[in-house]
MIPA-584817 format. One record per residue (C-alpha): residue number from 1; residue in three letters; x, y, z. Coordinates in Angstrom, 2 decimals. Example, Ala and Ser with C-alpha at 12.3 -4.5 7.8 and 13.67 -1.06 7.14 Angstrom:
<recs>
REC  pos  code       xx       yy       zz
REC    1   ALA    12.30    -4.50     7.80
REC    2   SER    13.67    -1.06     7.14
</recs>
This chain:
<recs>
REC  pos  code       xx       yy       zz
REC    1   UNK   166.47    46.53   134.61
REC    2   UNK   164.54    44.24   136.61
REC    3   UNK   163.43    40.51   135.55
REC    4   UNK   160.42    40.70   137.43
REC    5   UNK   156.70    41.64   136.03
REC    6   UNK   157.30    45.13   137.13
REC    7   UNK   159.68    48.13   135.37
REC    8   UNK   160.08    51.10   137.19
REC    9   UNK   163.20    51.88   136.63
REC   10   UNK   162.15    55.00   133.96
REC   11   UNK   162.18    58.27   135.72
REC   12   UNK   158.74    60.64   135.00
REC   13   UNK   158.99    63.63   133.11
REC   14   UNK   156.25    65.51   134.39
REC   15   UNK   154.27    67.21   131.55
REC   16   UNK   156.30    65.32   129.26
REC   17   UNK   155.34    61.87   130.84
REC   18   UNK   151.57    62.14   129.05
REC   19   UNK   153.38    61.57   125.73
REC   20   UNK   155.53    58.64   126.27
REC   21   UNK   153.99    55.41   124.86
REC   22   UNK   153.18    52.67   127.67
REC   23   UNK   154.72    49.31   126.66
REC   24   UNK   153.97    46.04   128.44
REC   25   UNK   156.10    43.25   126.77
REC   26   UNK   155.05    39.83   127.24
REC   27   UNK   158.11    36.84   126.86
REC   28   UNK   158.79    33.78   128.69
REC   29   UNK   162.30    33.85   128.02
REC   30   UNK   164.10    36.17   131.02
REC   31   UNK   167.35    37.14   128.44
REC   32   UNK   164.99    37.80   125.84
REC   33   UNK   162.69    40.02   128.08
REC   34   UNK   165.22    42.25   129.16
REC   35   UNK   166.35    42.57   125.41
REC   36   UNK   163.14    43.97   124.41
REC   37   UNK   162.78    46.11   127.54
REC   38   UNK   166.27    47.48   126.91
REC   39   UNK   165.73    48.42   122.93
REC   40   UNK   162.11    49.78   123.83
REC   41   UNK   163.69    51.76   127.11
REC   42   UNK   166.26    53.17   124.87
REC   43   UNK   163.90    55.20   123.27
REC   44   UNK   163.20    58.08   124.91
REC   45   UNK   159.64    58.48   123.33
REC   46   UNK   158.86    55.06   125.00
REC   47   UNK   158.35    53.78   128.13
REC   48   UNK   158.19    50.34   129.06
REC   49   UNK   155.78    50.13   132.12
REC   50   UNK   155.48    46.17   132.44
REC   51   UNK   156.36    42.59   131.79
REC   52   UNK   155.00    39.26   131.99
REC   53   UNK   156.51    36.07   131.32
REC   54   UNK   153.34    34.67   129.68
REC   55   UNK   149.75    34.91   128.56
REC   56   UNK   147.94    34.09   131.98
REC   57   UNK   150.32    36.64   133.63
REC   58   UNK   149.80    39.34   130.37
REC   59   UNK   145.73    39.06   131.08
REC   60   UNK   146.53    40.35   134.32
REC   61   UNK   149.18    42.38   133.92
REC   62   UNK   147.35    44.50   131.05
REC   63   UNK   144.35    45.32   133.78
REC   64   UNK   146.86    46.83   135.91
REC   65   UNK   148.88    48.78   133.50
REC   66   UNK   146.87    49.92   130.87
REC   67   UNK   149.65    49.64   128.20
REC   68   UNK   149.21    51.47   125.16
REC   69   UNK   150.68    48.89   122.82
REC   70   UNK   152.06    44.56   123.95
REC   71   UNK   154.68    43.15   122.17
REC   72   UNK   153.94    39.54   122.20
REC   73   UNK   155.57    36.61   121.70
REC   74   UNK   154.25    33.19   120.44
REC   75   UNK   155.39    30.26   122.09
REC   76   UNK   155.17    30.49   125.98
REC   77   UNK   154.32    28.23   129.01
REC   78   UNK   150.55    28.13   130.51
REC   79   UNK   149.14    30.54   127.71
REC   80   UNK   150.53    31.01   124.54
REC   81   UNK   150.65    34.42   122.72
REC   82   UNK   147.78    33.27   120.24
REC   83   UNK   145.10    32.62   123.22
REC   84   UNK   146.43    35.33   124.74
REC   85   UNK   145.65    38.20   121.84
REC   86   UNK   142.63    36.11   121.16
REC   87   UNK   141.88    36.91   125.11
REC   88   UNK   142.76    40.80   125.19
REC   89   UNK   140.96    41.59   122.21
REC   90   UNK   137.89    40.53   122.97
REC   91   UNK   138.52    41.73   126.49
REC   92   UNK   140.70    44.60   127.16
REC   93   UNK   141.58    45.69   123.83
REC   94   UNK   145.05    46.44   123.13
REC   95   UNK   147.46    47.00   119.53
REC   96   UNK   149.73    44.06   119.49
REC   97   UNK   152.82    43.51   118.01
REC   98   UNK   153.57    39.39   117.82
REC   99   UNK   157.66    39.51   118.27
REC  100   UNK   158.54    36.03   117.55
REC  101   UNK   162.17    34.25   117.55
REC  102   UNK   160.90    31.45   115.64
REC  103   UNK   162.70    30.07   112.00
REC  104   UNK   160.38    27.57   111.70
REC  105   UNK   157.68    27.45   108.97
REC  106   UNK   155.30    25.72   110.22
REC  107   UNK   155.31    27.43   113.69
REC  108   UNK   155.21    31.25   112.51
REC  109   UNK   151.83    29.99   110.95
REC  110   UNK   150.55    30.67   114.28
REC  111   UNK   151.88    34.28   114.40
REC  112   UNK   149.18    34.77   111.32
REC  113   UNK   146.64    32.91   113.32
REC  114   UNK   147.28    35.99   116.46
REC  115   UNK   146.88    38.32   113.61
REC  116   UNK   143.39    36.69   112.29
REC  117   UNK   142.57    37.21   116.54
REC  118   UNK   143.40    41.04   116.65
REC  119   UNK   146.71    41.72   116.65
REC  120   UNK   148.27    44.24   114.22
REC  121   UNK   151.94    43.52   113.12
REC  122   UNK   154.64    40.42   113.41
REC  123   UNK   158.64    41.49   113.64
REC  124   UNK   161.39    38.86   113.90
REC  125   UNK   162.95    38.94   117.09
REC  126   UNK   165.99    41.77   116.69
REC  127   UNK   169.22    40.45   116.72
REC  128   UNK   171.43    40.75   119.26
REC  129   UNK   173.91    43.12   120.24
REC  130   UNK   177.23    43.20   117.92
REC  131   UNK   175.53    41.49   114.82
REC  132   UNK   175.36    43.04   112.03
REC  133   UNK   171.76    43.72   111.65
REC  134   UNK   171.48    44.89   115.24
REC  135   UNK   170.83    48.52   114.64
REC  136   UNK   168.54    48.20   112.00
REC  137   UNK   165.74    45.47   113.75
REC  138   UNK   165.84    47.17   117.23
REC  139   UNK   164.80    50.32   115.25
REC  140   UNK   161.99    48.53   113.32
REC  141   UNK   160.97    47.29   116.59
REC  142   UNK   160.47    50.59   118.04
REC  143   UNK   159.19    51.90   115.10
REC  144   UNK   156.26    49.64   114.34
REC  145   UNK   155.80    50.13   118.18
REC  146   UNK   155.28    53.78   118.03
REC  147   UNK   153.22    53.08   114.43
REC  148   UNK   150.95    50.56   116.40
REC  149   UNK   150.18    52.69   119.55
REC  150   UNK   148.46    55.56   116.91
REC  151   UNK   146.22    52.63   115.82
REC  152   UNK   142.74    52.70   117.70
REC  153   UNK   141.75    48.78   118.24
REC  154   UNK   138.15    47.74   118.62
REC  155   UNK   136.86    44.73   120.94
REC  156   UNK   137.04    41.13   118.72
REC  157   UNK   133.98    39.37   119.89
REC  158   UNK   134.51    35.59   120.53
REC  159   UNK   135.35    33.11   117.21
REC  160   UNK   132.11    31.69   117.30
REC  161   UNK   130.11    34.87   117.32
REC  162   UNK   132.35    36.48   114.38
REC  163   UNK   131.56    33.58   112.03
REC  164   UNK   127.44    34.04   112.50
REC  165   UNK   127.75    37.22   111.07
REC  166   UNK   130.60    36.88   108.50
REC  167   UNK   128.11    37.77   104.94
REC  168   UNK   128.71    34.75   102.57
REC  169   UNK   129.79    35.68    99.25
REC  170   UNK   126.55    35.06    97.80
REC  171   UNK   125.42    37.81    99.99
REC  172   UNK   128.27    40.21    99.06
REC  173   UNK   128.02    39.23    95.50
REC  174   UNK   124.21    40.20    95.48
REC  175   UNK   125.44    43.43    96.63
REC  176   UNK   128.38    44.08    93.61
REC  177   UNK   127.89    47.38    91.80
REC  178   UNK   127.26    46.90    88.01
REC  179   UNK   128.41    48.01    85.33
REC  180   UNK   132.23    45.60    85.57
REC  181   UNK   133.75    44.13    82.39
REC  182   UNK   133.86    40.94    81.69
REC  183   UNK   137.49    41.27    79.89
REC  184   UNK   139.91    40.81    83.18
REC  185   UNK   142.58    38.68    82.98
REC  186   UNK   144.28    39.54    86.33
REC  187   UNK   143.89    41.07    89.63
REC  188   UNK   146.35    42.25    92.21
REC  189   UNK   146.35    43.33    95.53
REC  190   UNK   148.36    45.84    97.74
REC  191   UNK   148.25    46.05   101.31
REC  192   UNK   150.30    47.12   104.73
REC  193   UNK   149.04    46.91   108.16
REC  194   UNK   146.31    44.75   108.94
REC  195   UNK   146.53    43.16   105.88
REC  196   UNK   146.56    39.27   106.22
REC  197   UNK   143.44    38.69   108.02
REC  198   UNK   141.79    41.17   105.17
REC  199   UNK   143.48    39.02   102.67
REC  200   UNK   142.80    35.78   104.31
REC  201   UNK   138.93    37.06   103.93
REC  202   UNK   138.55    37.77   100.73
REC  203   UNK   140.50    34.32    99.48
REC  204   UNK   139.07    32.29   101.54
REC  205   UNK   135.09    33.52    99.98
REC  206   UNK   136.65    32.98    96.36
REC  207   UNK   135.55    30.05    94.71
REC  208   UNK   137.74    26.81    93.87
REC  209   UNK   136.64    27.41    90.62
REC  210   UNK   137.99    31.12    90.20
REC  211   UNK   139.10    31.33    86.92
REC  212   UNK   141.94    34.42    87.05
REC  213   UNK   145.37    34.81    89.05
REC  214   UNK   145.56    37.28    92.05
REC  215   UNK   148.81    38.58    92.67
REC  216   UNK   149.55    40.23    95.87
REC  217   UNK   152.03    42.51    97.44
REC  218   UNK   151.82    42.50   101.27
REC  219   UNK   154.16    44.69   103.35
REC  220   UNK   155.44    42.24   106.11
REC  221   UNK   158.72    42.07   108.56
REC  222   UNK   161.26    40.22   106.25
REC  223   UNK   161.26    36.21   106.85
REC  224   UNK   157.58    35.98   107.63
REC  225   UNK   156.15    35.61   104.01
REC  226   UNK   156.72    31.96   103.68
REC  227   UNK   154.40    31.08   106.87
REC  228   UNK   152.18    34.04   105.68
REC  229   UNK   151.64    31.93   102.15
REC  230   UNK   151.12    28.90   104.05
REC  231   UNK   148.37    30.15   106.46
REC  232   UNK   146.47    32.05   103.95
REC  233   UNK   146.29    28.32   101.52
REC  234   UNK   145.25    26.99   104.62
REC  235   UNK   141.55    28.56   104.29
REC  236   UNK   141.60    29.27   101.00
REC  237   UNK   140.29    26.94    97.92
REC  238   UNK   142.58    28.50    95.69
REC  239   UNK   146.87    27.61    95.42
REC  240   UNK   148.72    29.73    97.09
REC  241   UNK   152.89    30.47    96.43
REC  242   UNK   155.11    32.13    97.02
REC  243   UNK   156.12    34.02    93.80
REC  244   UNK   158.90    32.82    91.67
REC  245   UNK   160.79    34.77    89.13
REC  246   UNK   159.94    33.65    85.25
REC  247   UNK   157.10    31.78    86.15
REC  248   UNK   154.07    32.41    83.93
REC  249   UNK   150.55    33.22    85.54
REC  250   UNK   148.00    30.54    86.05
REC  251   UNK   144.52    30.92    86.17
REC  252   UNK   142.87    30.33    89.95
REC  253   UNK   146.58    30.93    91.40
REC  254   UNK   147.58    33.19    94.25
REC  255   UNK   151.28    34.40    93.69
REC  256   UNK   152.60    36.59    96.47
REC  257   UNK   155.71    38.86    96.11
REC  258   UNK   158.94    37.29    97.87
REC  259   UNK   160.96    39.08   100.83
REC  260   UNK   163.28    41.70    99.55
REC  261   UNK   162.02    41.59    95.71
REC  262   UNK   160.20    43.51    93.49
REC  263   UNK   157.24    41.96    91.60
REC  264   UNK   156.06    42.89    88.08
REC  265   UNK   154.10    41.81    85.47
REC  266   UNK   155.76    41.10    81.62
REC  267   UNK   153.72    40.67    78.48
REC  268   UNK   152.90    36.76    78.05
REC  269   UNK   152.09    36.70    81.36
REC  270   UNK   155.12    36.58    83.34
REC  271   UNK   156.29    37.37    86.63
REC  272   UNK   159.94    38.97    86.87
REC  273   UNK   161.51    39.24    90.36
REC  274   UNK   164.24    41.96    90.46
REC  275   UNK   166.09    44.02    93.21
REC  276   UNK   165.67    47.32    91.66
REC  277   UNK   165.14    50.26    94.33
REC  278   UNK   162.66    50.38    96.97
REC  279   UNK   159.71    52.36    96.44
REC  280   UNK   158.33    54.34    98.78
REC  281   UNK   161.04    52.82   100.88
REC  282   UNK   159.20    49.79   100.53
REC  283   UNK   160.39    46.36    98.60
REC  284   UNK   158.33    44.33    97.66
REC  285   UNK   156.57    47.81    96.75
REC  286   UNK   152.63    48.12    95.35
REC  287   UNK   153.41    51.11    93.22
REC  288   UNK   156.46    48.09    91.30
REC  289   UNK   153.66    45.95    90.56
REC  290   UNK   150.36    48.18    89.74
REC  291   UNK   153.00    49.99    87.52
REC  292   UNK   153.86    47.16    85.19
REC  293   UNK   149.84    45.87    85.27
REC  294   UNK   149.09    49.09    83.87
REC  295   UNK   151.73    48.54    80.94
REC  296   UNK   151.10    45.27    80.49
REC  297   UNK   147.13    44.88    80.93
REC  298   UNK   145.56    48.18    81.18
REC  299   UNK   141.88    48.37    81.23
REC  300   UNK   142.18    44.18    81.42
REC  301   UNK   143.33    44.30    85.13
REC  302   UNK   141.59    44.21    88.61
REC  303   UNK   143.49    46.18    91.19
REC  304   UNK   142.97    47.18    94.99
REC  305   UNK   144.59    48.64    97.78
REC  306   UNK   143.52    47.36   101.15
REC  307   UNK   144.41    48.64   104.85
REC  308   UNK   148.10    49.78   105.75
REC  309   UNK   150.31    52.95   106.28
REC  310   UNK   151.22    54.96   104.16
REC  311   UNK   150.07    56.01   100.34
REC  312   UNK   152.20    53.16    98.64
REC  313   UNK   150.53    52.44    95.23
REC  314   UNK   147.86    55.38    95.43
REC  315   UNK   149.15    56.87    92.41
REC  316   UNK   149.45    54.37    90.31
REC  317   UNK   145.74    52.51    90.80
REC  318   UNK   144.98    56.28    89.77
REC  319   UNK   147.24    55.19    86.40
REC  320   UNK   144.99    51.89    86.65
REC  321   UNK   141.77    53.42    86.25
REC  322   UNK   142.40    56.25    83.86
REC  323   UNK   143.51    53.20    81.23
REC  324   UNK   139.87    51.62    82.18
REC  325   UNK   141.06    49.09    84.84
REC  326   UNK   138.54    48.20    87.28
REC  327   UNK   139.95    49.74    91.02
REC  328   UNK   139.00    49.60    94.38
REC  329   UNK   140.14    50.85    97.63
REC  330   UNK   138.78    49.63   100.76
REC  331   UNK   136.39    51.55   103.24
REC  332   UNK   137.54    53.30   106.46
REC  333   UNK   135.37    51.41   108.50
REC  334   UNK   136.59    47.86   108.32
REC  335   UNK   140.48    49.09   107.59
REC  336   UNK   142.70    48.64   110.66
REC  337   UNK   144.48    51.81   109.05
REC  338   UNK   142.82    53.51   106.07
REC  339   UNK   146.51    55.35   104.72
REC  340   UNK   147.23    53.59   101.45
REC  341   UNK   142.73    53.03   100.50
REC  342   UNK   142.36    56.57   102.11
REC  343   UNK   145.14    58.49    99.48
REC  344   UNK   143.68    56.51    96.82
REC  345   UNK   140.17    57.82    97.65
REC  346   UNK   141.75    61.06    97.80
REC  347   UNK   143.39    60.75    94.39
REC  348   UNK   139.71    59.41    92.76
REC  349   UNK   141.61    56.50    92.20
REC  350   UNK   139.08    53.87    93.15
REC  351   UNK   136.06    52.93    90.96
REC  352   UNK   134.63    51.75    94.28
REC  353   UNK   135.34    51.97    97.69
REC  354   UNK   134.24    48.20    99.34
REC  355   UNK   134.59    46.39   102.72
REC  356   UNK   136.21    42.46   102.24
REC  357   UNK   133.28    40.76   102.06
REC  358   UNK   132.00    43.05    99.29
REC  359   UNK   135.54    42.65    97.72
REC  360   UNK   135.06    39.17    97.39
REC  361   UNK   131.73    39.24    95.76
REC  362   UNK   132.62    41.68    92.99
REC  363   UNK   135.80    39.38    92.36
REC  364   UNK   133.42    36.32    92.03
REC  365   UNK   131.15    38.40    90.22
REC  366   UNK   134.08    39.30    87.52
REC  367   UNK   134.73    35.50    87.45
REC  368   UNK   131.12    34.60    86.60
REC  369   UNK   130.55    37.09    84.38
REC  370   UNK   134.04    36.03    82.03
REC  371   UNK   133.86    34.47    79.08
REC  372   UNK   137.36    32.27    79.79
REC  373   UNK   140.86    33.32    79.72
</recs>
């Protein structure tokens, strides 16, 4: 392997070649670079074809490659990852994976705000060779890589454009379908990839004065949901936590499933963390928590799934709605993937199918149109 901004050293395989994935990996650090280029090169389904050592080089470097997927990192010299996603997509769009090495809080907040820009997915940096977890995060890595390069990416236009045209939720609430009861008590939300800046969206067009909880489960690399909580109360009007086990539900409070944990609901309006199974091979897990809303709230619970992989909760917003919950999936257009909101379409699981902005305004509209808790 070379340190340079050029890897060659992966030898064509004729007819074969037109399947490998291209993968340019952007990283100022020179040891961490040829980590990543080793665990990606490993795989024989990938092929890494370039690397630059930070986000004025990676502007460059992805005119000349064409790379079917750029793993990213954060915190770099001249350019940093976030104005360098930001860049890309609204240049020469590109799925990006945000591979960060960062513990800190405060700092992965910016990994959210390269998510909000265009790119798809954030992984911790895999740990190195001999630790424990070593197997386990390279192949995450490559498999959220090989995920990511199936995703078709659209151009972003510039910040300033994107808000002129963002619909306010008075606009999206003018638009809500009818016929919603006015008995909710909760709503929760599932989603996977491309989630966050969907989520960030909808909570940030609620209004301070939203009068039920949200509770949401949101597939994400472990150790990022801390910063994730922090960068979604950052535009929203609403409190945002982290979920904590025994706590009862407030009204107008965000509670977001923990790493590693399963969320439910119990009667009295209580969340219970446990470490039962995964789901789906998933924990936190959607299907966990639209299970026990169904139990405990039936036809008195909101529920959604929003864009990701997968059909994780599909079958049980389908238990949602036949016990008269009001359930939505969101619409193919604006979903970065439409897996989980496409099986529950499938399944006739969703009273409505919606795009964010629409989301918010029927939440709002449920609000308004509530009697108190």
């Amino acid at each position: 392997m070379g340190t340079g901004s050029h890897v060659n050293s992966v030898p064509k395989l004729h007819k074969e070649a037109t399947k490998l994935i291209k993968v340019m990996v952007v990283e100022d650090s020179p040891v961490v670079r040829e980590f990543l280029v080793y665990i990606l090169g490993s795989d024989p389904g990938i092929r890494v074809v370039g690397t630059a050592n930070n986000g004025e080089e990676a502007l460059e470097a992805v005119k000349r490659y064409r790379p079917d997927v750029i793993t990213m990192d954060i915190h770099m010299p001249k350019m940093d990852g976030l104005e360098a996603t930001r860049r890309i997509m609204e240049t020469e769009p590109v799925p990006i994976v945000i591979v960060s090495g960062s513990t800190d809080t405060h700092e992965n907040t910016k990994t959210f705000r390269a998510m909000e820009a265009g790119a798809l997915a954030v992984l911790a940096r895999p740990a190195g060779i001999g630790q424990p977890n070593h197997e386990s995060t390279s192949r995450e890595l490559v498999q959220t890589v090989k995920l990511m390069s199936e995703v078709k990416v659209v151009r972003r236009w510039p910040q300033t454009r994107r808000e002129l045209v963002l619909p306010s939720a008075a606009q999206a609430l003018a638009d809500k379908p009818a016929s919603v009861p006015a008995n909710v008590k909760v709503i929760a939300l599932g989603a996977s990839t491309g989630g966050p800046p969907v989520l960030q969206t909808i909570l940030a067009m609620l209004p301070r004065d939203f009068p039920l909880p949200v509770l949401i489960v949101q597939h994400m690399a472990s150790g990022f949901i801390t910063s994730f909580v922090e960068w979604l109360a950052q535009s929203s009007g609403l409190p945002v936590h982290v979920a904590m086990h025994g706590e009862l539900i407030l009204p107008g409070h965000v509670y977001v499933a923990p790493d590693e944990c399963q969320m439910k609901v119990e009667r009295g309006g209580k969340i219970v963390l446990t470490h039962d199974v995964p789901e789906n091979g998933l924990r936190p897990s959607v299907s966990y928590l639209f299970r026990s809303l169904a139990a405990v709230y039936g036809g008195d619970a909101v529920a959604g799934l929003l864009t990701g992989m997968g059909r994780d909760g599909a079958e049980e917003l389908r238990l949602l709605r036949e016990k008269g919950a009001t359930t939505f999936a969101q619409d193919k257009d604006s979903s970065v993937v439409h897996g989980m909101p496409g099986e529950a379409i499938k399944l006739d699981a969703a009273t409505f199918i919606l795009a964010p902005d629409k989301i918010a305004g029927v939440l709002t509209g449920l609000a308004n149109g509530k009697s108190g808790m």
